[in-house]
Phi, psi and omega in degrees: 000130172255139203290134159353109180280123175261184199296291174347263174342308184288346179270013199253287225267307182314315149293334164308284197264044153268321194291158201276068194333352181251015167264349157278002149290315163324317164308300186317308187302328196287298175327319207269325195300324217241013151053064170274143201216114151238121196276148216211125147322131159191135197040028193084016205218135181276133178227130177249148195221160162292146172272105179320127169222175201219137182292310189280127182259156142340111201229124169253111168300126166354314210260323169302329188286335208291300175331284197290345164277255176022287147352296161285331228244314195273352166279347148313273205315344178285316180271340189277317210278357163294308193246357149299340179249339202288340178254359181232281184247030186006044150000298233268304168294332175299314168261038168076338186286341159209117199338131172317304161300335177294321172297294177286009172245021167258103190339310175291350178289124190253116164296300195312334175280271182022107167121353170233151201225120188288200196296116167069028189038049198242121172258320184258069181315305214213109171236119182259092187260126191237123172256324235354135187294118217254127210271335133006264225259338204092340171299133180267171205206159184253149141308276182230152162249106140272091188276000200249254178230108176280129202242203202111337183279332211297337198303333169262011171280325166322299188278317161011270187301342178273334166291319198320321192285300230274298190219080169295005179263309156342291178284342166259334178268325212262182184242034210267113177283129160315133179216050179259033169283339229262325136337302218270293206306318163282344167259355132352289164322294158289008189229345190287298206248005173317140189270287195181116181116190197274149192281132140213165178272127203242137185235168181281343210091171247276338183274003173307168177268022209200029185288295189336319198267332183291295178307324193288308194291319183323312180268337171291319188282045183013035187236171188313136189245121198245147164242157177314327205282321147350314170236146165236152181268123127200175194059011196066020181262166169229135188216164194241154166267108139329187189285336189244017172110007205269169161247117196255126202291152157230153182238011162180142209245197192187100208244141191226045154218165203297143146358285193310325208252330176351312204227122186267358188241017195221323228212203151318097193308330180305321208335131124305336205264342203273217174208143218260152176101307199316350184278302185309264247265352163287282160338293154335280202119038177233355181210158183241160182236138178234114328315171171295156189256146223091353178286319192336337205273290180348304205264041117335134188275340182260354160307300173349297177320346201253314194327298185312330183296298190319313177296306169291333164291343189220006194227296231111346204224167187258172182296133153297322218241115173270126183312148170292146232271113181211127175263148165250125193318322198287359167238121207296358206273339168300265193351288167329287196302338164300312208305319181286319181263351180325315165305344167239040165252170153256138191268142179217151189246135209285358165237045163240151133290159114107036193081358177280158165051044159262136177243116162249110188314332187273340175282350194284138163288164186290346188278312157339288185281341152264020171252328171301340162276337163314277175003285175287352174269353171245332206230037199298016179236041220234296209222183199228146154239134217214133180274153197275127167270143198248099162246146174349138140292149157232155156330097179224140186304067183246105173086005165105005150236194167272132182242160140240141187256099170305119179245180166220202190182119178283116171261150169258143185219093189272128157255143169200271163296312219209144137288157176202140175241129191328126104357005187198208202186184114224149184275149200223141206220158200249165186285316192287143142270152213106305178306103162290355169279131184231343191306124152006276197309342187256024174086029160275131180302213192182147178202158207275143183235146182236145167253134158228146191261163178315132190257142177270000000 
């Protein structure tokens, strides 16, 4: 179903169809020269590609948006004071709101930290929260929480400025909030906790699927764009080595690879990409890490399930922005209820990403679905269950005509003194119709999210 045209939405499409179809080549051609990519694993094999992106952007009214920052901003301050106690005075388990054993059977949770709390006590620096708009209630509804390192803003930063050139009609008539902020807001972030030296981006390289995005911030923050070989520990200080041998102090990096590899001497000894010591220099108290290291428990699909508890548990306050409708297997009276219903949920296995190990009870044959239930009766803190939500399509530019697309929409969230949530997004539309997987990672496009506000 597409979503409702408002006056808003509509003068957007009343200008849309003055402009020049041949200005979406123009677009295209701008994309492929600045190689924007996101690269994609796929039988074992690395393929690097243009990121499908769509002309027609996302148009959120202001006053809506107004919500979903409200929103965000108080389920952030809900997840940093969650995994600031859950590593320092774990509260939270003590009084019963989330099973003890539930915490320790989540692949992210690292024990070994517990008892240490980083710089200014901010964990969740750079947050990637993914929602969709509910054709139902009307309500945007949360998805996911992505806390450990979530990518994506660099792709509507990229383009922005190329609508301005393109389609300058736009940008004069509509009330379209700016969003060449969204820099300013990560070194902000990065400079709230710096121990004492210089910011850099520590990437796996070039063959990551989100490198594009590693070099682009890198250069928007003025700050060093890094491979682990770059940097060394000693005495427990971190330093970046330069072109000509100098040792430069850092005092905070904004590392865009996983837990496991960041360190070969605290994590995976194999790591080739990480930087060995950094954890010691971490620990010290001499370099901030961006995110904290341990969120992974945080972006677990069955924590997910806790989060409004959290917001009342730690705020005070009820959720503005509501989780999609979700049961847990590790609890029986949940459990019954997937076992009755399986067939119209979706099953998700809580320590997947990027659209893997998503199940839809309605394409499954019943022989399908009694071995997924077997599954979950043998492993129930394995996986989650969700009611399908029938969220919005959008509009989309696919073969040279208008299409409609299932889309979501990733919102950003920089903590540094305050969250602040990003004026923009990206919203990601799956290529098939029909398809509810919108991920990058699974061969999903993209598009530009515009707020605009009522012009008086």
């Amino acid at each position: 179903m597409l979503e409702p045209n408002t006056l808003l939405s509509q003068r957007f499409w009343d200008i849309f169809s003055k402009q020049n179809r041949s200005k979406i080549e123009r677009f295209q051609s701008y994309m492929d020269k600045f190689a924007v990519n996101f690269n994609l694993y796929k039988d074992g094999a690395f393929i690097e590609r243009a990121l499908p992106f769509d002309v027609i952007p996302r148009i959120i009214e202001a006053q809506e948006f107004n919500k979903i920052e409200r929103g965000l901003s108080q389920r952030i301050m809900a997840l940093n004071a969650f995994l600031e106690d859950l590593y320092t005075d774990q509260k939270i388990i003590k009084e019963g709101i989330i099973p003890e054993a539930f915490i320790h059977q989540a692949k992210g949770f690292l024990r070994d930290f517990v008892g240490f709390s980083p710089a200014k006590k901010i964990r969740t620096h750079i947050n990637g929260i993914d929602l969709v708009k509910d054709t139902v209630s009307g309500e945007w509804m949360i998805l996911e929480d992505n806390l450990r390192v979530p990518s994506g803003a660099s792709y509507p930063l990229s383009i922005r400025d190329t609508y301005r050139k393109i389609y300058p009609d736009f940008f004069e008539q509509l009330s379209i909030r700016p969003i060449s902020n969204y820099p300013d807001y990560l070194r902000e972030a990065m400079e709230y906790v710096n121990t004492g030296g210089i910011n850099v981006v520590l990437t796996p390289g070039r063959f990551n699927s989100a490198y594009y995005e590693h070099s682009y911030l890198a250069q928007q923050l003025g700050a060093e764009l890094v491979r682990g070989n770059k940097l060394v520990v000693e005495n427990k200080v971190l330093y970046f080595k330069n072109f000509n041998g100098a040792k430069i102090r850092v005092g905070a990096v904004y590392r865009r690879l996983d837990d496991e590899f960041i360190d070969p001497l605290h994590f995976n000894a194999e790591s080739l990409i990480g930087v060995p010591g950094i954890i010691e220099a971490y620990l010290a108290g001499n370099v901030a890490l961006l995110n904290a290291v341990g969120n992974g428990v945080a972006d677990d699909k069955g924590i997910y399930y806790f989060v409004p508890q959290m917001i009342r548990y730690y705020l005070g306050e009820e959720p503005i922005l509501s989780n999609a409708p979700t049961y847990l297997p590790y609890f029986e009276t949940d459990k019954k209820y997937i076992f009755e219903n399986i067939h119209k949920l979706v099953i998700k296995d809580v320590a997947e990403a990027g659209g893997y190990g998503v199940l839809f009870g309605h394409t499954m044959t019943k022989l399908q679905l009694e071995d997924i239930k077997s599954l979950i009766a043998a492993q129930p803190r394995r996986f989650i269950a969700q009611e399908l939500i029938e969220f919005y399509d959008e509009r989309c530019y696919i073969g040279g005509e208008i299409a409609p697309r299932k889309a979501d929409f990733r919102a950003y969230v920089v903590m540094g003194e305050s969250p602040k949530v990003w004026n923009c997004g990206l919203t990601r539309y799956a290529m098939e119709e029909g398809n509810y997987l919108v991920n990058s990672s699974q061969g999903g496009g993209f598009k530009d999210t515009w707020v605009i506000e009522e012009t008086k």
